[in-house]
C-alpha positions as CSV (number, residue, x, y, z in Angstrom):
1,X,-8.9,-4.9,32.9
2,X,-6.8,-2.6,31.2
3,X,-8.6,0.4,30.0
4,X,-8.8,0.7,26.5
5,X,-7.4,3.6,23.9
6,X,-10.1,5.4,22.8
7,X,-10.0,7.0,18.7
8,X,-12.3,9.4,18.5
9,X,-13.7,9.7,14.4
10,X,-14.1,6.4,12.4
11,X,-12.2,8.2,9.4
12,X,-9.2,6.7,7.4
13,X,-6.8,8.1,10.3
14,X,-8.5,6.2,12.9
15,X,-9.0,3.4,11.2
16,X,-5.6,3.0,10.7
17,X,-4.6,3.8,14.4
18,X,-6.9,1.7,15.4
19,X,-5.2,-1.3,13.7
20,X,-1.9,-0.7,14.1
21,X,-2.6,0.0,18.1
22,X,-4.7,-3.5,18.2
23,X,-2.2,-5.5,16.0
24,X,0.0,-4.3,18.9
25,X,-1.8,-6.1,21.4
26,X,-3.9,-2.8,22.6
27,X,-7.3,-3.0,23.8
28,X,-8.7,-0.6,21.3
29,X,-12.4,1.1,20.8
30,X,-13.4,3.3,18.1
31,X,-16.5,5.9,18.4
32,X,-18.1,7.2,15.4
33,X,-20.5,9.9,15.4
34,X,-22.3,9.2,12.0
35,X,-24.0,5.8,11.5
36,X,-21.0,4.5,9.2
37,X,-17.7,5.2,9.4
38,X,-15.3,6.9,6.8
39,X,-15.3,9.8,7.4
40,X,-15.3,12.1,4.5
41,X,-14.8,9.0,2.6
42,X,-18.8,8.1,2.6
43,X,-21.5,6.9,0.8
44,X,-24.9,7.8,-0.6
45,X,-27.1,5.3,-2.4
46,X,-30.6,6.1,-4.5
47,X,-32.1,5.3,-7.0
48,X,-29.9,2.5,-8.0
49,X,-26.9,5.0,-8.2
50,X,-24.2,4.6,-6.0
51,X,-21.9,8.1,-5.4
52,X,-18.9,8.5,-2.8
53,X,-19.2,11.4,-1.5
54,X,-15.5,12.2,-0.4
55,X,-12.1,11.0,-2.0
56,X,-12.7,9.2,-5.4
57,X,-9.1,8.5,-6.4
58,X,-6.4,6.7,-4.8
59,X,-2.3,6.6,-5.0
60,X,0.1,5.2,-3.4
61,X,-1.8,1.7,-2.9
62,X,1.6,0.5,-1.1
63,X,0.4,2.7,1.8
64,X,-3.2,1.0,1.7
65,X,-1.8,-2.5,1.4
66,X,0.7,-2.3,4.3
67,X,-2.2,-1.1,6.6
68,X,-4.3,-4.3,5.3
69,X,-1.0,-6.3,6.3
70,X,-1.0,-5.2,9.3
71,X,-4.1,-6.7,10.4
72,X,-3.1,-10.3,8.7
73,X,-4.9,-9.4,4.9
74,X,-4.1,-8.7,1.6
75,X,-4.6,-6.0,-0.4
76,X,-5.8,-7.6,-3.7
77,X,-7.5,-10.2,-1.5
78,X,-9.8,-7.1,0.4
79,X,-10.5,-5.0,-2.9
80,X,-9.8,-4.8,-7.0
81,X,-7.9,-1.7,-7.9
82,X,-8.6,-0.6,-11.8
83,X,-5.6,1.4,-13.1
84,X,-6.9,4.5,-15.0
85,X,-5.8,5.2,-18.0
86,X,-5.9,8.0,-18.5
87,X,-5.7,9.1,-15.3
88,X,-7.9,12.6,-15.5
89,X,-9.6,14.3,-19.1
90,X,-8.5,18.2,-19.0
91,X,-10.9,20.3,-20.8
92,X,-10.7,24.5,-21.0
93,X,-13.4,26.5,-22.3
94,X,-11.8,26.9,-25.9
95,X,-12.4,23.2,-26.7
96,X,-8.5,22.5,-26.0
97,X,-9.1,18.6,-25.0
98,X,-5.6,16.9,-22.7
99,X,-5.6,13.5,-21.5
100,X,-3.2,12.5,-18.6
101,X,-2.1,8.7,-20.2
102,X,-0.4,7.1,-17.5
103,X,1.2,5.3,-21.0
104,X,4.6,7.2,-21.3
105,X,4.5,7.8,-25.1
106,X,0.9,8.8,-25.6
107,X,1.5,11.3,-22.8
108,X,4.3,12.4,-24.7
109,X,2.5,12.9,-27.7
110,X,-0.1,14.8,-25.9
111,X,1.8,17.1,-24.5
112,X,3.8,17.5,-27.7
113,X,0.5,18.4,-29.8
114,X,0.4,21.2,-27.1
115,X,4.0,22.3,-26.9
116,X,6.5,20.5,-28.1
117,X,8.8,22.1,-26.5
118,X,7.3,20.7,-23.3
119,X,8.1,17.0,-23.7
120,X,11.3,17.8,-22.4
121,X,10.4,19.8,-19.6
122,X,7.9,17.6,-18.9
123,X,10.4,14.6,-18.3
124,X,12.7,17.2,-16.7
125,X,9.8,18.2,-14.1
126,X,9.4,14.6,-13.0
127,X,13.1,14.3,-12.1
128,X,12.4,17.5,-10.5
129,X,9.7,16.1,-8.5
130,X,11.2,12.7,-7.7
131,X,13.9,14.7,-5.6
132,X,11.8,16.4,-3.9
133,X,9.7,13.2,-3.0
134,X,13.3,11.1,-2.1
135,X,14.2,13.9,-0.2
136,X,10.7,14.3,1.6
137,X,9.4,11.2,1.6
138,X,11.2,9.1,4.7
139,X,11.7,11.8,6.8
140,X,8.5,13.5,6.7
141,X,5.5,11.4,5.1
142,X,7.0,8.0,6.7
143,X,8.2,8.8,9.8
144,X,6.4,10.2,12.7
145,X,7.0,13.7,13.0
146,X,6.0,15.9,16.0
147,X,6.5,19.6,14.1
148,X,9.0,22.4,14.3
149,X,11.5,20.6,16.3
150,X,11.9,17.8,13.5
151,X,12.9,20.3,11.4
152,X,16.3,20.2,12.8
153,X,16.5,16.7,11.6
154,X,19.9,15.9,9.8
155,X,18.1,14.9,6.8
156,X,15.5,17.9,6.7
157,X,18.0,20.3,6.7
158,X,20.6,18.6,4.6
159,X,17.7,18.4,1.9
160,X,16.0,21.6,2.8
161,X,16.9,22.9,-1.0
162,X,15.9,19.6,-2.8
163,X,12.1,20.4,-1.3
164,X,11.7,23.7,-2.9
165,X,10.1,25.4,-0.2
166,X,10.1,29.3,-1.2
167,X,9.4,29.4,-4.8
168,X,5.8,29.0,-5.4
169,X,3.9,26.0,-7.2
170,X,3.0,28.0,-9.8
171,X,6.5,29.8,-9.7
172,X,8.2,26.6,-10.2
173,X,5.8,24.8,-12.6
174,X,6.4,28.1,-15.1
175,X,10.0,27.4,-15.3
176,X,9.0,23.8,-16.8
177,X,6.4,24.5,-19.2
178,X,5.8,26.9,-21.8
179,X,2.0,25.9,-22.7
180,X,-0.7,27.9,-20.5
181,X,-2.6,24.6,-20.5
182,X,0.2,22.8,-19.0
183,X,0.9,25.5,-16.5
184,X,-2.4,25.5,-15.6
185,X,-3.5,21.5,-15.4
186,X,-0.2,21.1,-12.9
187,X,-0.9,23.7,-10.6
188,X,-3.9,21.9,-10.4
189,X,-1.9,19.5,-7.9
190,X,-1.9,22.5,-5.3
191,X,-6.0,21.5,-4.9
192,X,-5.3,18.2,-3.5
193,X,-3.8,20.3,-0.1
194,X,-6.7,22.6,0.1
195,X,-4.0,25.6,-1.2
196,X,-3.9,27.8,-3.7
197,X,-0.3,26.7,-6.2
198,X,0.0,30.8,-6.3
199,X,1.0,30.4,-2.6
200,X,1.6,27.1,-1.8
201,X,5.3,26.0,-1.5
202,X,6.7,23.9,-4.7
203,X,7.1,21.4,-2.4
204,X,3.9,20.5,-3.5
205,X,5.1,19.3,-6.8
206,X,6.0,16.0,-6.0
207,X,2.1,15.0,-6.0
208,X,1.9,15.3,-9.8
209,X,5.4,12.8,-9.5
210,X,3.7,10.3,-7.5
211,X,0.5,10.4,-9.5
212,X,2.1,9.8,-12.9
213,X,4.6,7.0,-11.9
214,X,3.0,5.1,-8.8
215,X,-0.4,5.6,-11.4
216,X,-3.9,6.6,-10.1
217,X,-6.6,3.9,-9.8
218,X,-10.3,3.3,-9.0
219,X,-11.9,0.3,-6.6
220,X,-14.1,-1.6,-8.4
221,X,-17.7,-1.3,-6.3
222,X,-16.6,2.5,-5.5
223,X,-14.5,4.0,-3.1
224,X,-16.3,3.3,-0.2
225,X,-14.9,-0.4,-0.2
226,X,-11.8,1.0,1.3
227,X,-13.4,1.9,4.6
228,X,-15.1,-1.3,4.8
229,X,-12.1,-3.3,4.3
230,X,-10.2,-1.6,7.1
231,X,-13.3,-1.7,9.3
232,X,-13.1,-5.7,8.8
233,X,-9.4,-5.8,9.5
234,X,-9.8,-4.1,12.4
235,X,-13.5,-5.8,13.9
236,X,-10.8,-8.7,13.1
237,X,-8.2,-7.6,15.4
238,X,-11.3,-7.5,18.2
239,X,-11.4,-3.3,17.8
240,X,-14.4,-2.6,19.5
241,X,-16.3,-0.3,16.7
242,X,-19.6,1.9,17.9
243,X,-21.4,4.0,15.3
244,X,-24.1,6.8,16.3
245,X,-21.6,7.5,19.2
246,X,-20.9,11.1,19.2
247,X,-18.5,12.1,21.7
248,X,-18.5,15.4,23.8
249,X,-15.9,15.7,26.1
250,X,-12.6,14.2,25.8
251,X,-12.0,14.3,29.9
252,X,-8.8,15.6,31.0
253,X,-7.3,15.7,35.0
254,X,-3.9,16.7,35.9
255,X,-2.6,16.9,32.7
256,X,-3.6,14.0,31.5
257,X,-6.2,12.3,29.1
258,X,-8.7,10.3,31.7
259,X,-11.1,9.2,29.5
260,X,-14.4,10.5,27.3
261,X,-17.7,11.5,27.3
262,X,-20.4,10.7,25.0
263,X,-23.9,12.6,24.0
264,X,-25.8,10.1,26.3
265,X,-23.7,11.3,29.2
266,X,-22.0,7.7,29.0
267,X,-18.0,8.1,30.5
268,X,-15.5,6.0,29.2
269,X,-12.4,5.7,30.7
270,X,-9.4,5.7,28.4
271,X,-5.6,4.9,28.5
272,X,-5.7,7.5,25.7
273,X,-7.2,9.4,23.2
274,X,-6.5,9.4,19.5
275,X,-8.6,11.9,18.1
276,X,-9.0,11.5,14.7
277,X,-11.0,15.1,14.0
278,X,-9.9,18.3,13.1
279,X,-7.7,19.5,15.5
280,X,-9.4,23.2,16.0
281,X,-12.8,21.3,16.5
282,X,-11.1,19.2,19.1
283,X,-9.7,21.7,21.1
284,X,-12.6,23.9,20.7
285,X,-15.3,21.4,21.4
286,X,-14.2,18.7,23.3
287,X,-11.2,20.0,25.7
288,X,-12.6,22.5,28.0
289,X,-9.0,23.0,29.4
290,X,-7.4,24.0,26.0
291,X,-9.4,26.9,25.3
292,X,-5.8,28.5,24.5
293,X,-4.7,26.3,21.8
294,X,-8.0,26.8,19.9
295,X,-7.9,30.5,20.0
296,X,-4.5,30.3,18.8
297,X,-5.4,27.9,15.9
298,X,-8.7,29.8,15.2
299,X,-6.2,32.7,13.8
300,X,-4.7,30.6,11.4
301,X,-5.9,30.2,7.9
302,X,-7.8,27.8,6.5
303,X,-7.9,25.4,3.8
304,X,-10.7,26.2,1.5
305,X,-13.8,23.8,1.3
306,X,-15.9,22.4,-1.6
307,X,-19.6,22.5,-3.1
308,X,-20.8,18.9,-4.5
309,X,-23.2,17.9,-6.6
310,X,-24.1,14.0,-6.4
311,X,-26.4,13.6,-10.0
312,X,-27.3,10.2,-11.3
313,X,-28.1,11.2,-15.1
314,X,-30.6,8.8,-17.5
315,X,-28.2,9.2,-20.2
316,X,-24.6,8.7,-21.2
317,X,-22.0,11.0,-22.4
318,X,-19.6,9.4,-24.5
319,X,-17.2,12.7,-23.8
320,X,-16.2,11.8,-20.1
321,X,-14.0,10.0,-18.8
322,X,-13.4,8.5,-15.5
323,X,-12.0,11.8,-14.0
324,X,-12.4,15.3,-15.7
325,X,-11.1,19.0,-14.9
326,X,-13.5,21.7,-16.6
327,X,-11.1,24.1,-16.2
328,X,-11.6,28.3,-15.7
329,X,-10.7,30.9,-17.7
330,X,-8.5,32.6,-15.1
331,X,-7.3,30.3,-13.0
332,X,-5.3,33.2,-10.9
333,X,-8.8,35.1,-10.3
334,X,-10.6,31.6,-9.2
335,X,-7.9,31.0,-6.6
336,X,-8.2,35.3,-5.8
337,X,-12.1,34.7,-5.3
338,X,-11.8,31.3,-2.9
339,X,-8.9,32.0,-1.1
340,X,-8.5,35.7,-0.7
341,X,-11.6,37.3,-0.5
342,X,-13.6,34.3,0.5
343,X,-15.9,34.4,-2.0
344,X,-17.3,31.7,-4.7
345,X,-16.0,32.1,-8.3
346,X,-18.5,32.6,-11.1
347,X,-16.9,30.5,-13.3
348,X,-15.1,27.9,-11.5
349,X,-13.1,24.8,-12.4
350,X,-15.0,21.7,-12.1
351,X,-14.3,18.9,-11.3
352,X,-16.4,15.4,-12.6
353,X,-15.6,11.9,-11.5
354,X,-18.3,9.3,-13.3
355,X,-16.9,6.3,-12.0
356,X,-19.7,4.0,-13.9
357,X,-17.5,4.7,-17.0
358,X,-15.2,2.5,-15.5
359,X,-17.8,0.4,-13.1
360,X,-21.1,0.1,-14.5
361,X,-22.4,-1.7,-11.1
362,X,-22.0,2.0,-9.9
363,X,-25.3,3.3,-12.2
364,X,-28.5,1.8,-13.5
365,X,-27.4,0.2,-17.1
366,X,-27.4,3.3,-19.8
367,X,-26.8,5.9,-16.9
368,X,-24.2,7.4,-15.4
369,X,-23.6,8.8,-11.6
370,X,-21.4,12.1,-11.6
371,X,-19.7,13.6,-8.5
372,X,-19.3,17.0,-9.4
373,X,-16.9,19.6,-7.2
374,X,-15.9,23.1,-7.3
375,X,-13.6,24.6,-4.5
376,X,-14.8,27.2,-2.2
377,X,-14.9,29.4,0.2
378,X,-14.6,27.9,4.1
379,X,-15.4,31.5,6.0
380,X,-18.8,32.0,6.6
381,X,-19.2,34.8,4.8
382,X,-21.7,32.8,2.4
383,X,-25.0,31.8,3.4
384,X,-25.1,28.5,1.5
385,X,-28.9,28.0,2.2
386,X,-28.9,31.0,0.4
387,X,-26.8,30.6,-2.5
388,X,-27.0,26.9,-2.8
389,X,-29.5,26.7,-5.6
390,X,-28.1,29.2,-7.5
391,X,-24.4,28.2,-7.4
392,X,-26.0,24.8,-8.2
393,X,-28.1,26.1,-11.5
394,X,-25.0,28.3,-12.6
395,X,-22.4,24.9,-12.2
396,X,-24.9,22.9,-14.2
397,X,-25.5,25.5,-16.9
398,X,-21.4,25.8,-17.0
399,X,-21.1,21.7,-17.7
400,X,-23.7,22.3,-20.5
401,X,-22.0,25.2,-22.6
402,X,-18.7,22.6,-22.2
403,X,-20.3,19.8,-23.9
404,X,-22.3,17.9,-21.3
405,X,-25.4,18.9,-23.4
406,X,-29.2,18.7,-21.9
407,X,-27.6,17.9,-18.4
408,X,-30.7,19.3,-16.9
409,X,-33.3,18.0,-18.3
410,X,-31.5,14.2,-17.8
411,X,-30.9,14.1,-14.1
412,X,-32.8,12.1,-12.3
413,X,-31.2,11.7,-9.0
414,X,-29.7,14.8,-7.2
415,X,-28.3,15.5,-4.5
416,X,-26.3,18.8,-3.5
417,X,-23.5,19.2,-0.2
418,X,-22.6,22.7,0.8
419,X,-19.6,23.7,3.1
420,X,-22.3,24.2,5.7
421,X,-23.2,20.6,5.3
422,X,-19.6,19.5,5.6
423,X,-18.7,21.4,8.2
424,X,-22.0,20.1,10.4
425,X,-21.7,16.5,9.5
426,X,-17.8,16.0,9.7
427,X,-16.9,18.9,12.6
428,X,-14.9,20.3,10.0
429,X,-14.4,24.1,10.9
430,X,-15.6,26.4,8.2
431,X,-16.1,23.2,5.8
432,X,-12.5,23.5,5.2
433,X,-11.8,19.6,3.4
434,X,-8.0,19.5,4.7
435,X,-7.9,21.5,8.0
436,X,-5.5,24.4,7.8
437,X,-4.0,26.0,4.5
438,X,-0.7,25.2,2.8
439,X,-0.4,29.0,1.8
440,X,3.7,29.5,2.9
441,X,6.5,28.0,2.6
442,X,6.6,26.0,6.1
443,X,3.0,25.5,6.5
444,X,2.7,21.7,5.7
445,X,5.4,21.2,8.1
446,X,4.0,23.1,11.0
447,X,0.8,21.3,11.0
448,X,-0.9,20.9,14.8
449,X,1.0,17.8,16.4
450,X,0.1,14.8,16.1
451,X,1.0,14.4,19.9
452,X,-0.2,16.8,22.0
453,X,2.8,18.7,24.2
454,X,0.7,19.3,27.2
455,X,-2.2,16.7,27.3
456,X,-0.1,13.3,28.0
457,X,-2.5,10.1,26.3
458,X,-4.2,13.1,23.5
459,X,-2.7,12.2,19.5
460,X,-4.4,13.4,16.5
461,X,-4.4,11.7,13.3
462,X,-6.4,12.4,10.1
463,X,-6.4,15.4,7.5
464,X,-5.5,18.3,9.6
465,X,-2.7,17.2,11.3
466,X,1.0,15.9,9.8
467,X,1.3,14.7,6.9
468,X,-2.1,16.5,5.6
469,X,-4.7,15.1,3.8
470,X,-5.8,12.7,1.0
471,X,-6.3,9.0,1.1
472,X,-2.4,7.6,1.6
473,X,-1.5,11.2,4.1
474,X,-4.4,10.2,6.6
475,X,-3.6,6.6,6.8
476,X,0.4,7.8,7.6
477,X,-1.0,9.4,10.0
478,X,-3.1,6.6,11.5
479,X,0.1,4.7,12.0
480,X,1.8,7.9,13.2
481,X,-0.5,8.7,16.0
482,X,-0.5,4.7,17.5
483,X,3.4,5.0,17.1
484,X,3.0,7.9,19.0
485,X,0.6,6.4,21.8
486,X,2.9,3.1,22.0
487,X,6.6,4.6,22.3
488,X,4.9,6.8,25.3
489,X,3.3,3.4,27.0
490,X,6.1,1.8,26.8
491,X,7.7,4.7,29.0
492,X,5.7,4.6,31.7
């Protein structure tokens, strides 16, 4: 019998390999460490509350959809997407209140009671960022793409100007918007890459463009759903899934990928191996042979990590709404503290998703379950055993003097996740959320390979490899890495 490919990580990225590999025709098993799989997208249930613990938005549902299709479903047959409207609830410590409509003219009236001024520059950033996305979009996000050497594409370097890569996020964003609160609410974008928008490339701007006309939505019964449905399409398409299967070895002979090895001591011999786990972890951890390539990618810089808080509150506040940005004071210090000097931030942004607004299933009736998240530091220069009950105490305190009144005293369920956590439960160096920083101006594009140049049968897929991370990225990259492992079979 043919020997199987083997994806290492039951994320979103190998998921997705795995079904575009077995919709192929390959023989395909997936190995998951943790008892579910999902990755960082995951789940925590108590008390009748229901939190996701990882992503808790999706774009770009096409993406979703054409993975579903591949495995003979449909999209709207597997899950039910909610449109948000709006799509996030800015609030800044002065009481300024900003809601993102996805409804063109009551965003325009929004941002006009800011700035009016800024209804035009708004409408001219979007063009802005729909050329960048045109001209970044097929060549890079939807076609595999094995790093520096794609550069030289034809259609990268014909378009090299459209993508903005040496002005800054922030840089560019200021030439669009007079109004501090604007500036500041779209630099937010640079977050979803793990970077800071005062170093990131503007590249990054076409996020905000894909968020405000593809829209932003929620899946009714929570996020989690989406990691079920692909695991059904893909137990469908006879993948052989195995939870509590932590693998480590990935075995390597002349050259090439041979098979792996599990914690039992179990070998499994492999046609090849997608690994669907941060690449530094990988070649740290599980390839004894590539001790080279991980001191090499230990040097570079990370993306920062994140500090959540899972509370399921007896109470309701009328003030929230699905998604909701408690924004700093000094947004430039905050990204200082986290990404320069590695430190946590005394008054960070927060970030609050309380999906029961929108899906009461999601919360005991009367009650609402808030994912709280603040960015921070991935070094381990903080001892979050430590500092996690302060940092907790001083983010809680912080949602109370910005209108969540008597938070305290009404939670009920709580449960906190440090960097540490993260970075012990998902092999996730440092805790860093989307593998390596987006901090330059080629950074995104020089992500590790997705195929490995000297390993034949190793491919990575998932957040830290290309495209990057968040929901739609790691599913491109699902479908990258199989491409990847079928154009070199069909070679041999």
């Amino acid at each position: 019998m043919d020997l199987p490919v083997v994806i290492v990580g039951g994320g979103l990225g190998g998921l997705s390999a795995a079904i575009h590999l077995a919709a192929a025709g390959r023989r395909v098993t997936l190995l998951e460490q943790n008892e579910r799989v999902g990755g960082k997208l995951n789940l925590i249930e108590a008390g009748g509350f229901r939190f996701d613990t990882g992503p808790s938005l999706l774009t770009m549902p096409w993406v979703l959809g054409a993975v579903l299709e591949r495995a003979g479903a449909r999209l709207e047959d597997e899950l039910e997407l909610v449109p948000l409207d709006p799509a996030c609830r800015y609030l800044w410590p002065d009481g300024t209140r900003f809601d993102a409509w996805h409804t063109l003219p009551r965003l325009l009236a929004e941002i006009e009671r800011l700035e009016p001024a800024d209804v035009a520059g708004f409408l001219r950033f979007m063009a802005y960022g729909r050329r960048i996305y045109d001209a970044a979009a097929e060549p890079f996000l939807l076609t595999p793409f094995t790093g520096l050497r794609d550069m030289l594409r034809p259609r990268l370097l014909s378009d090299s100007l459209a993508i903005d890569p040496l002005r800054t996020v922030d840089h560019a964003v200021r030439a669009f918007f007079r109004s501090p609160y604007l500036r500041q609410l779209f630099n937010r974008y640079a977050t979803y890459t793990g970077s800071s928008p005062y170093r990131a490339p503007a590249t990054f701007n076409m996020i905000p463009y894909v968020e405000f006309s593809q829209g932003a939505y929620h899946v009714r019964g929570g996020m989690y759903r989406i990691a079920a449905a692909l695991e059904r399409a893909a137990r469908r398409l006879e993948v052989e899934v195995r939870t509590c299967a932590p693998v480590t070895e990935i075995v390597v002979r002349d050259g090439r990928v041979r098979g792996v090895r599990l914690a039992g001591g179990e070998l499994l011999g492999a046609s090849a191996v997608i690994a669907n786990a941060d690449p530094r972890y990988v070649y740290g951890r599980l390839v004894p042979a590539a001790q080279r390539v991980a001191r090499r990618l230990e040097r570079l810089e990370l993306s920062y990590s994140g500090f959540a808080l899972m509370l399921g509150v007896d109470r309701a506040y009328p003030e929230l709404a699905h998604h909701n940005i408690f924004f700093a004071r000094d947004y430039r210090q905050e990204f200082a503290a986290i990404v320069d000097r590695r430190v946590p931030y005394p008054d960070p942004t927060i970030y609050v998703c309380a999906p029961s607004v929108t899906d009461a299933q999601l919360a005991p009736p009367g009650m609402l379950n808030l994912f709280v998240l603040v960015n921070a530091p991935s070094s381990g220069r903080v001892s979050w055993e430590r500092e996690r009950q302060a940092y907790r105490d001083l983010i809680v305190r912080k949602l109370e003097r910005m209108g969540l009144h008597g938070l305290e005293r009404h939670i009920v369920v709580e449960h906190i996740l440090t960097p540490a956590d993260i970075e012990e439960r998902y092999n996730a160096p440092g805790g860093a959320i989307y593998g390596l920083a987006s901090n330059g101006p080629l950074t995104a594009f020089l992500r590790p390979a997705q195929r490995d140049p000297h390993i034949r049968g190793l491919y990575f897929a998932g957040g830290g490899t290309h495209p990057g991370g968040g929901i739609p990225l790691v599913l491109l990259s699902g479908r990258a890495a199989a491409h990847h492992a079928l154009a070199d079979d069909s070679r041999k």
